[in-house]
PLY file of the C-alpha trace (Angstrom):
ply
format ascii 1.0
element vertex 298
property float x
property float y
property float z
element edge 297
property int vertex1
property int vertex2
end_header
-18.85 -29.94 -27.90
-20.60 -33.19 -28.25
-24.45 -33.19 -28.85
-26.00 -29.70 -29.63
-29.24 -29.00 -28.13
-32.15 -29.55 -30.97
-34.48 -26.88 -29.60
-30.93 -24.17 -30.23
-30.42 -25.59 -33.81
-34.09 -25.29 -35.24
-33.69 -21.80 -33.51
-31.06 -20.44 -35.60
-31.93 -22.64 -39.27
-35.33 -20.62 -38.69
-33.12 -17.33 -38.54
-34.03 -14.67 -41.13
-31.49 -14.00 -43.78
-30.83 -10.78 -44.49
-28.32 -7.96 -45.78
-27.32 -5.71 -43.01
-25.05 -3.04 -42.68
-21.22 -3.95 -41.22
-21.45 -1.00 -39.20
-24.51 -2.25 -37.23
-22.44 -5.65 -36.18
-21.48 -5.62 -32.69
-19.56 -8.57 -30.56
-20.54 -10.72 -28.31
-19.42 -10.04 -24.94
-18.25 -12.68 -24.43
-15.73 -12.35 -27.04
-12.59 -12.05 -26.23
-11.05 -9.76 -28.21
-7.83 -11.35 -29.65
-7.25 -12.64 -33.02
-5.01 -15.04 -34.39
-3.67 -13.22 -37.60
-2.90 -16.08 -39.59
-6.30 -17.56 -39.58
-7.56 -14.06 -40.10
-5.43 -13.38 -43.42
-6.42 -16.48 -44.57
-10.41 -15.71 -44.09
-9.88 -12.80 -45.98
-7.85 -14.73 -49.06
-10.75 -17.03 -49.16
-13.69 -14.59 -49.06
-11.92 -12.40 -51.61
-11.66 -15.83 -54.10
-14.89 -17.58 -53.25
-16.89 -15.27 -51.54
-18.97 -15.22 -48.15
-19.90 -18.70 -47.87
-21.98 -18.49 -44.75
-23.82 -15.89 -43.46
-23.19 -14.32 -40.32
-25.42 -15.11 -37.56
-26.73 -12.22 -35.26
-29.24 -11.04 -32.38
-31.34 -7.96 -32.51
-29.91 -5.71 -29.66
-31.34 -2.44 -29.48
-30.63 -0.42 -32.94
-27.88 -3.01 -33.79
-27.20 -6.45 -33.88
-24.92 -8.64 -31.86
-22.64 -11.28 -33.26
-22.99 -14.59 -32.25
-20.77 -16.54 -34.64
-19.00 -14.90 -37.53
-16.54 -12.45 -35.67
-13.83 -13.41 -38.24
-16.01 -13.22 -40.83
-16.57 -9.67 -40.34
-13.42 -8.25 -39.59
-12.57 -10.10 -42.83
-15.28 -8.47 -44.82
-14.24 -5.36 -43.61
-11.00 -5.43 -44.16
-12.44 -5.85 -47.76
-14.14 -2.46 -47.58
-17.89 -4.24 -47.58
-20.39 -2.29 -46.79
-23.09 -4.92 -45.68
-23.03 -8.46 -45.04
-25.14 -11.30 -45.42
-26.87 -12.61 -41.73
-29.31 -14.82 -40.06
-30.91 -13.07 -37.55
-31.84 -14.89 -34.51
-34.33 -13.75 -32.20
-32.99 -14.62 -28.38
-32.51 -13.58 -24.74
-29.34 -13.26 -23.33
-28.83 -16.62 -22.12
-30.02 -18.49 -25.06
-27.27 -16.15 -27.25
-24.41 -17.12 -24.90
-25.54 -20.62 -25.45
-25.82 -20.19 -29.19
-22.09 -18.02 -28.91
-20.73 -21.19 -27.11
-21.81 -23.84 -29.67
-21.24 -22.14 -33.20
-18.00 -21.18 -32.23
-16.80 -24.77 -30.58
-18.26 -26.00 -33.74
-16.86 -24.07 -36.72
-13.41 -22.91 -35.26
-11.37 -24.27 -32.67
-11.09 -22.24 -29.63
-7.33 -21.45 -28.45
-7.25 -22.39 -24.41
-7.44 -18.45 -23.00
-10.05 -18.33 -25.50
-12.29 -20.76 -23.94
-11.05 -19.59 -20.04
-12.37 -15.68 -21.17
-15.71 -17.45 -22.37
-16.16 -19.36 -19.29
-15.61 -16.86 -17.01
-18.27 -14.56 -18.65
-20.75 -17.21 -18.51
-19.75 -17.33 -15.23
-19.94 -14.04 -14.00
-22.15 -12.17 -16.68
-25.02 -14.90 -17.61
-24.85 -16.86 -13.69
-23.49 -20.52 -15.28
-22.79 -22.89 -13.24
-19.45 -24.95 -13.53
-21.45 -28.05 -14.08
-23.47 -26.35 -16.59
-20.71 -25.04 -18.93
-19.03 -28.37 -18.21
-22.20 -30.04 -20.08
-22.16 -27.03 -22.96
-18.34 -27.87 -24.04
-18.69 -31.57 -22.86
-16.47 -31.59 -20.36
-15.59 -32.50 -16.64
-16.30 -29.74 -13.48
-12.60 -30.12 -13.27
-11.71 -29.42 -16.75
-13.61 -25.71 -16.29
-11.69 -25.22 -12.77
-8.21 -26.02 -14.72
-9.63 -23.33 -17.23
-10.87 -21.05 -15.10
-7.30 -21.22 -13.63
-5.33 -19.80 -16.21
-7.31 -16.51 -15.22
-7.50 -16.59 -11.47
-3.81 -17.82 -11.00
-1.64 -17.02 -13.94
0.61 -14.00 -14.18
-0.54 -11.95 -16.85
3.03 -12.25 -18.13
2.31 -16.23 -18.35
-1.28 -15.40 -20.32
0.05 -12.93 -22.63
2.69 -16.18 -23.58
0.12 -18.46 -23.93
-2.44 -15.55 -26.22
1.04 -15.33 -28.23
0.71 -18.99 -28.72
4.54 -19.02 -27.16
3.43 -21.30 -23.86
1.70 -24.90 -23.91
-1.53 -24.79 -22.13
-1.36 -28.23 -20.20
2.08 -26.38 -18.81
0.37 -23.42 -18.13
-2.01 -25.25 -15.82
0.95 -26.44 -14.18
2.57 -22.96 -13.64
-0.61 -21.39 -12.33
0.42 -23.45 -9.43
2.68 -21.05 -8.22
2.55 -17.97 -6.73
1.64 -14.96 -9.18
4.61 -13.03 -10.47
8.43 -13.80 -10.04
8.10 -17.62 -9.26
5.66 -19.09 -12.58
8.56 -16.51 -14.88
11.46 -18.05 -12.69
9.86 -21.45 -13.65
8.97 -21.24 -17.09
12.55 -20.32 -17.78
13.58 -23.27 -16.71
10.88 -25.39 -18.59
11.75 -24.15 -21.77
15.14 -24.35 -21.22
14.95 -28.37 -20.15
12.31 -28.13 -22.93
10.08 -29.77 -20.53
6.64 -30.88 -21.10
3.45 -31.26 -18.83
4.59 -33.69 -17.02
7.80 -32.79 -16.10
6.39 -29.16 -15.20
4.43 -30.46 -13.00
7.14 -32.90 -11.07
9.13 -29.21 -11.12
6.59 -27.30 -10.19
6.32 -29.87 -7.16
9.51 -29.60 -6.46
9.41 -25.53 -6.69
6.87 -25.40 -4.08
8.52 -27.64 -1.15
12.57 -26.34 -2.38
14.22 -23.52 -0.50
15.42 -20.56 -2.44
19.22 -21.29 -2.43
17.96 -24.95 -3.85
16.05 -23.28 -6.47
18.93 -20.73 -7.53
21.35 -23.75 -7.96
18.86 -25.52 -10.19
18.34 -22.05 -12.40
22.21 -21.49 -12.71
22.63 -25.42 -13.69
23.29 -25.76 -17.74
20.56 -28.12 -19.32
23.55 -30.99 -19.45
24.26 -30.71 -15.81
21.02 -30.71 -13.96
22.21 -32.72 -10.78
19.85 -35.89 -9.77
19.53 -34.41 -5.92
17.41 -31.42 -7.50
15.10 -33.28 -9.75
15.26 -36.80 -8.53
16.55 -39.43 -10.45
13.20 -40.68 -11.11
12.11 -37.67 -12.76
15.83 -37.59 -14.80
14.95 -41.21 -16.03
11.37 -40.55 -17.40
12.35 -37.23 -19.58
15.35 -38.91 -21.19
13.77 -41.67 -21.74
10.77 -39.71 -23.71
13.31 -37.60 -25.72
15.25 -39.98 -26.48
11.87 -42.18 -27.92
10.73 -39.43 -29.82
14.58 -39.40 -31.52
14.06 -42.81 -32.53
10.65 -41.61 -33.92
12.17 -38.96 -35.91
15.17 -40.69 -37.00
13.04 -43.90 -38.38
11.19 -41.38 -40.52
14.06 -39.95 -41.36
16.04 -43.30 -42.66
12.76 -44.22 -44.44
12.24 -41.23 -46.51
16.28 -41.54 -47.16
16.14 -44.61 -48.34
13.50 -43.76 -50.72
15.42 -41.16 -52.47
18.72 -41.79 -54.83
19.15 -38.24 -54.65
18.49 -36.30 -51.31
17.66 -32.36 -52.48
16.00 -31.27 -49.40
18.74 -32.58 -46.88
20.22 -28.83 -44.76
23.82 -29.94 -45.71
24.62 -27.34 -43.58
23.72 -29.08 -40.88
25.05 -32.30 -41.45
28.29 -31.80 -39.74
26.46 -30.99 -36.36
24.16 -33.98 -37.32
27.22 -36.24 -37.91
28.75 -34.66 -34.32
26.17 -35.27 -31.85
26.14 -39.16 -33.41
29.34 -39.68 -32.45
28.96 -37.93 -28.61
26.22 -40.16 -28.49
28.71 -43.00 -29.19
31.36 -41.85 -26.94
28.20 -41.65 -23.48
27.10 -45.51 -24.26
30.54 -46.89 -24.73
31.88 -45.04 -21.70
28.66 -45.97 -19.53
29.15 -49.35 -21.10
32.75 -49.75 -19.88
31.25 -47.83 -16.34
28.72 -50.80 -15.94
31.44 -53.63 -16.79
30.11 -54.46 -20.20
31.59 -54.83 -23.38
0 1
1 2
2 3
3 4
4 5
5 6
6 7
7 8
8 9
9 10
10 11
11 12
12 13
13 14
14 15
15 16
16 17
17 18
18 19
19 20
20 21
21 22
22 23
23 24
24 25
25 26
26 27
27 28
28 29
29 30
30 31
31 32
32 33
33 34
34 35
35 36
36 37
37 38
38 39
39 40
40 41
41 42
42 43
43 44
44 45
45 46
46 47
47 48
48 49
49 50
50 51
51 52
52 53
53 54
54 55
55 56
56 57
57 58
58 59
59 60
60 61
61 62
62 63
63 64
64 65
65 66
66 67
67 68
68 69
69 70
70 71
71 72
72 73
73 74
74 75
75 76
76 77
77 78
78 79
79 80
80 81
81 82
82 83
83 84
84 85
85 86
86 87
87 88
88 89
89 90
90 91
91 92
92 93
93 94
94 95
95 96
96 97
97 98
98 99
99 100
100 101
101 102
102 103
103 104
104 105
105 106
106 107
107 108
108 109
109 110
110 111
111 112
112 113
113 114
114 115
115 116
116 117
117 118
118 119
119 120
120 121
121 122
122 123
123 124
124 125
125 126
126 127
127 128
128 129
129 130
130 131
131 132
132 133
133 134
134 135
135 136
136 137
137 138
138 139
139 140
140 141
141 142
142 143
143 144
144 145
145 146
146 147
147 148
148 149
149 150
150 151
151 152
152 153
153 154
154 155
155 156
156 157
157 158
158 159
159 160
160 161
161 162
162 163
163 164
164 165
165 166
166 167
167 168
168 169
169 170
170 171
171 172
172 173
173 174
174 175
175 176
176 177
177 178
178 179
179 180
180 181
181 182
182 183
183 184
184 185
185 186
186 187
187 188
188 189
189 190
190 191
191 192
192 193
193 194
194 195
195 196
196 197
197 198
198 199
199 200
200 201
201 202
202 203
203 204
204 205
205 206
206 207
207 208
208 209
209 210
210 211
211 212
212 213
213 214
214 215
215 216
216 217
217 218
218 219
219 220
220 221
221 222
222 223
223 224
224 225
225 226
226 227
227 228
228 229
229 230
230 231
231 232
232 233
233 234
234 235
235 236
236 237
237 238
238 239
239 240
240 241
241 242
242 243
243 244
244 245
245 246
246 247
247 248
248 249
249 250
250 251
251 252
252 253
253 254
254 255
255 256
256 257
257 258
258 259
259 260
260 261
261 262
262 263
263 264
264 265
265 266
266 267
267 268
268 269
269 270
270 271
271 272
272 273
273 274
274 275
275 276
276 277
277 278
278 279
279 280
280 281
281 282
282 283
283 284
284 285
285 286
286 287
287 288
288 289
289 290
290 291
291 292
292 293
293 294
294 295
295 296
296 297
């Protein structure tokens, strides 16, 4: 979210604050109803020590009020065994509270990916957004709300339940929903994590997936990780991953040297892993001097 609209924010600072019962607090519907449990344990840590430091902001709707940010807040609070709750009650139809929803939320918390694609859809389909319009409310592209939109229409449920689990990259998810629903986007991701690929190679083999016949495709899934032949990826696509994992070694292993050489005494070193450590330095020696003596150096 980039610029909130001024008319919405003088709308809800003018909000009465009141006590109101927990029980009267309904969600938004266009909440999706999933909750990271770590960021919820840790709301409830912090009201318990310091308190509700916000209040809750709500719409009248009917005999009860509907949330429009604070759902953490009050399944923290009750989890606490509070009775009421401190609110600011905003009077608003039920496109200004979707708007309202949209912009506390993106504002206080950020929003996981499948998060944002169950929002947009119910804008979509319950409130009559356009793509352009939500693209505007989150500051974003047409395109960015299609890709979103995506991980709905196209993904396996399988592939959303990994990415509400936190277990599957969104940027590779986008890639996957590519594919054909079911046996192909599991077939794939198997592969991805075990090439512990990232968006961009997905997407080459997701590319690749879509034009390959199916005996090509069961050689690459029976190929070990070290034995991925060139003809099935491409040697262009080989080239570009090593070279990025290998980068981010030299990355890792500059930080590591520097915080070494810091130290006289090393206390948090694994030295149970050292001897693996010390192993995969010297087959790393053993590929560049026998691609050395390959290429006719020395």
């Amino acid at each position: 979210m980039t610029v909130r609209d001024r008319k919405t924010e003088d709308l809800i600072n003018s909000g009465e604050i009141l006590y109101l019962p927990c029980h009267k607090l309904m969600d938004h519907p266009l909440h999706f109803d999933f909750y990271q449990q770590s960021h919820l344990e840790g709301m409830v840590a912090s009201i318990r020590e310091a308190g509700l430091l916000e209040p809750i902001i709500v719409c009248p709707f009917g005999d009860s009020y509907r949330i429009l940010s604070g759902h953490y807040r009050i399944r923290a609070v009750r989890r606490l065994k509070w009775k009421q709750v401190l609110c600011r009650v905003v009077e608003c139809n039920d496109r200004l509270s979707a708007i309202i929803y949209c912009t506390s939320n993106l504002l206080t918390r950020g929003l996981s990916a499948i998060e944002e694609a169950y929002i947009i859809s119910g804008l979509i389909s319950k409130e009559s957004f356009t793509m352009g319009e939500i693209g505007k409310l989150w500051g974003k592209s047409k395109s960015w709300v299609s890709r979103r939109l995506s991980l709905l229409t196209h993904l396996d449920p399988k592939m959303r339940k990994e990415m509400e689990k936190g277990f599957l990259n969104p940027r590779v998810a986008q890639e996957l929903a590519r594919l054909p629903q079911g046996n192909d986007q599991e077939r794939v991701l198997t592969i991805v994590k075990r090439e512990h690929l990232g968006k961009d190679a997905a997407a080459e083999l997701v590319s690749w997936w879509l034009g390959a016949g199916e005996d090509a495709r069961k050689i690459l899934e029976e190929k070990s990780s070290l034995k991925v032949p060139e003809k099935i990826y491409g040697c262009d696509f080989l080239k570009r991953n090593l070279a990025k994992h290998l980068s981010d070694c030299i990355s890792l292993l500059t930080r590591l040297v520097s915080m070494v050489k810091e130290e006289k005494v090393i206390g948090w070193w694994p030295m149970d892993k050292y001897h693996s450590f010390k192993t995969i330095s010297l087959e790393l020696d053993c590929i560049i001097k026998e691609q050395m003596t390959v290429s006719g150096e020395r």
